[in-house]
C-alpha positions in Angstrom: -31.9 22.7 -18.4 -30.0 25.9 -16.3 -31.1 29.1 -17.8 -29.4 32.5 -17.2 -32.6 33.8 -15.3 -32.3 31.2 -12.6 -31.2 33.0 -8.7 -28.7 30.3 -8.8 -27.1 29.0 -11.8 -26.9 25.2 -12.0 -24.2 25.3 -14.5 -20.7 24.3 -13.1 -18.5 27.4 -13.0 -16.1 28.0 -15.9 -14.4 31.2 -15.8 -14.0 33.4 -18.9 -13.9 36.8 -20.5 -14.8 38.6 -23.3 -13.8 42.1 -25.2 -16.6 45.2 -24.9 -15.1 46.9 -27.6 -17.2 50.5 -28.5 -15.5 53.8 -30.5 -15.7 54.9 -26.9 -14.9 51.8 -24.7 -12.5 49.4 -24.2 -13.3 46.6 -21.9 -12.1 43.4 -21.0 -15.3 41.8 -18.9 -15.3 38.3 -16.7 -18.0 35.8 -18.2 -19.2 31.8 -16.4 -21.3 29.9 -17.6 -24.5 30.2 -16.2 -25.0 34.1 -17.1 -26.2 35.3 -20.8 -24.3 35.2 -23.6 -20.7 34.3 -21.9 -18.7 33.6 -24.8 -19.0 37.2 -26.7 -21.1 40.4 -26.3 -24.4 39.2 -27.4 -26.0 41.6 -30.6 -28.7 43.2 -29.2 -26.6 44.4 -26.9 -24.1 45.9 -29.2 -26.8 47.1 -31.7 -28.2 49.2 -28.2 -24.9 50.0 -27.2 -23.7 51.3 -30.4 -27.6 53.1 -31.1 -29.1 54.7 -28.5 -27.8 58.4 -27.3 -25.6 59.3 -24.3 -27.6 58.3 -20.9 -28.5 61.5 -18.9 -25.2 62.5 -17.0 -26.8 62.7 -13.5 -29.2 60.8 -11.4 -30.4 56.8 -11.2 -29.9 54.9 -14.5 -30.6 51.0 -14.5 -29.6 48.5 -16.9 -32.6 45.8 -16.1 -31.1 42.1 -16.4 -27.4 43.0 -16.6 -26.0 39.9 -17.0 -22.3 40.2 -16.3 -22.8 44.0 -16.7 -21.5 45.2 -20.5 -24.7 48.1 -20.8 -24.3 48.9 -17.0 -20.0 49.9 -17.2 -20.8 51.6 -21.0 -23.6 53.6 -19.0 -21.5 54.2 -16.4 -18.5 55.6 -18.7 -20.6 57.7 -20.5 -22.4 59.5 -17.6 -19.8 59.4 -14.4 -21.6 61.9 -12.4 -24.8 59.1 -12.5 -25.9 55.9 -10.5 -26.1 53.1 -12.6 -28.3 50.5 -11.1 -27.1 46.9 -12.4 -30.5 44.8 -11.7 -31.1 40.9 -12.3 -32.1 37.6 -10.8 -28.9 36.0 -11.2 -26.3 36.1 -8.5 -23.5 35.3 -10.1 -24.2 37.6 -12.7 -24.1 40.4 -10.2 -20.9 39.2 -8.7 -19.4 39.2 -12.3 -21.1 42.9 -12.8 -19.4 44.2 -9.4 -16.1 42.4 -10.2 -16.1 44.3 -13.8 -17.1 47.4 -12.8 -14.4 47.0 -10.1 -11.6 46.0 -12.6 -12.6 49.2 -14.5 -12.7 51.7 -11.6 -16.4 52.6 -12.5 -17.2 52.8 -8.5 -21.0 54.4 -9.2 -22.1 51.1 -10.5 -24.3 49.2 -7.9 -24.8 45.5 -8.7 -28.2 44.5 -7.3 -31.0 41.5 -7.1 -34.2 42.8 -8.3 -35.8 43.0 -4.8 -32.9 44.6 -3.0 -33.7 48.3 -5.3 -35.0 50.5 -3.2 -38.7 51.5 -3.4 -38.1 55.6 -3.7 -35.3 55.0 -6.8 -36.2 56.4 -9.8 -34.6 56.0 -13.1 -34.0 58.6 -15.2 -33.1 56.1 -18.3 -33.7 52.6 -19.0 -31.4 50.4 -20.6 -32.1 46.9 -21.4 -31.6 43.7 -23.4 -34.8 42.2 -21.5 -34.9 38.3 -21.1 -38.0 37.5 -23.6 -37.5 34.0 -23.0 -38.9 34.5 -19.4 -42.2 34.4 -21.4 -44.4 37.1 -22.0 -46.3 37.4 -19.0 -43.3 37.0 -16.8 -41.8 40.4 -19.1 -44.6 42.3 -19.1 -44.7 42.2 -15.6 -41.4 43.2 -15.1 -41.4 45.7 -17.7 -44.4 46.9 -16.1 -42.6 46.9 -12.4 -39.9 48.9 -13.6 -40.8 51.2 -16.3 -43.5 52.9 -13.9 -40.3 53.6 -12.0 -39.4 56.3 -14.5 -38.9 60.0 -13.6 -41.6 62.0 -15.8 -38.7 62.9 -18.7 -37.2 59.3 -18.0 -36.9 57.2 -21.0 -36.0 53.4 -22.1 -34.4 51.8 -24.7 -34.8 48.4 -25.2 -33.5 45.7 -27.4 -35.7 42.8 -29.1 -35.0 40.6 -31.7 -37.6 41.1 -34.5 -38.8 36.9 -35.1 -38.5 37.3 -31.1 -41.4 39.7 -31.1 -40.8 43.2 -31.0 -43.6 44.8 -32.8 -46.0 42.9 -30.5 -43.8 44.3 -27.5 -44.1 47.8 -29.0 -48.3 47.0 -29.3 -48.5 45.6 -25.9 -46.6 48.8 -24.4 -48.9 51.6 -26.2 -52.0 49.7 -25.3 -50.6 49.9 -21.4 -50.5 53.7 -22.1 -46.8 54.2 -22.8 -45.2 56.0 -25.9 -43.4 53.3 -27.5 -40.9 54.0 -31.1 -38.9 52.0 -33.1 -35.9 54.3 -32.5 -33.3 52.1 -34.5 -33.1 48.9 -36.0 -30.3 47.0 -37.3 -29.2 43.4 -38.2 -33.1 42.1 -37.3 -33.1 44.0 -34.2 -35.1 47.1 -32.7 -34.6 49.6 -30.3 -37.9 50.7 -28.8 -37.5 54.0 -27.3 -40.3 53.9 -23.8 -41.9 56.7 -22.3 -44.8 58.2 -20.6 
């Protein structure tokens, strides 16, 4: 079976698109099969999107696993002057991500695989709808590779479904030595706000 984590999707190409649709925001995004959630903006997301505060206006922001790149563009349009780094395994995600953030004219977005970041970036805010059905080693160490890539003040925000195991995330991140809250939660998902 082709999941959306896979480099290379499997799944035969089928061209679509779907409406990102925020008080703020307005977009009409390309979705294929092959990349999460291609049929509508998945809930998570939206609960983030629609919870969390503005993203700092300057510096590096990533949206880890950006699928075809809705939390990347809603960063970007709410902090112009910043970098939005648009991270995840899947290449045709990315090419989806730099083809919508084209269409939209948000030119600071920078689609990219997770091993072509470079080392000395460091995120000033976190944004993410993480893949939990990697498995939980596979997430904690990615959580683990990216969230030490904070600034000191940076902070995350990520999305879990609650039967899918957020309060254990929100355990497993204060035992590593982070400052993790339930900052929202809404339709059976949380928003864990990350720190140092």
């Amino acid at each position: 079976m082709a999941h959306y984590f896979e480099e290379q999707p499997q799944a035969a190409s089928r061209p679509s698109s779907v409406d990102l649709v925020l008080p703020d925001l307005h977009l009409r995004l390309e979705t294929d099969r092959g990349v999460f959630s291609p049929e509508r903006i998945d809930l998570g997301t939206r609960v983030l999107l629609e919870s969390v505060p503005a993203p700092p206006q300057e510096g590096h922001l990533l949206d880890l696993g950006c699928g075809y790149g809705p939390i990347a563009l809603t960063m970007a349009s709410r902090a112009p002057s910043a970098t939005v780094w648009a991270v995840d395994v899947n290449r045709r995600s990315l090419e989806l991500t730099e083809r919508n953030a084209r269409a939209a004219a948000l030119d600071r977005v920078r689609p990219a695989h997770v091993d072509e970041v470079p080392e000395d970036v460091r995120f000033a805010a976190i944004w993410s709808n993480p893949a939990i059905r990697i498995g939980k080693q596979a997430m904690h160490e990615m959580l683990t590779r990216w969230l030490t890539r904070l600034t000191p003040e940076g902070v995350a925000y990520l999305v879990v479904q609650k039967h899918l195991g957020s309060d254990s995330l929100q355990r497993w991140l204060s035992d590593q030595g982070w400052q993790a809250t339930r900052e929202a939660s809404r339709a059976a998902y949380r928003i864990l706000k990350v720190t140092r």
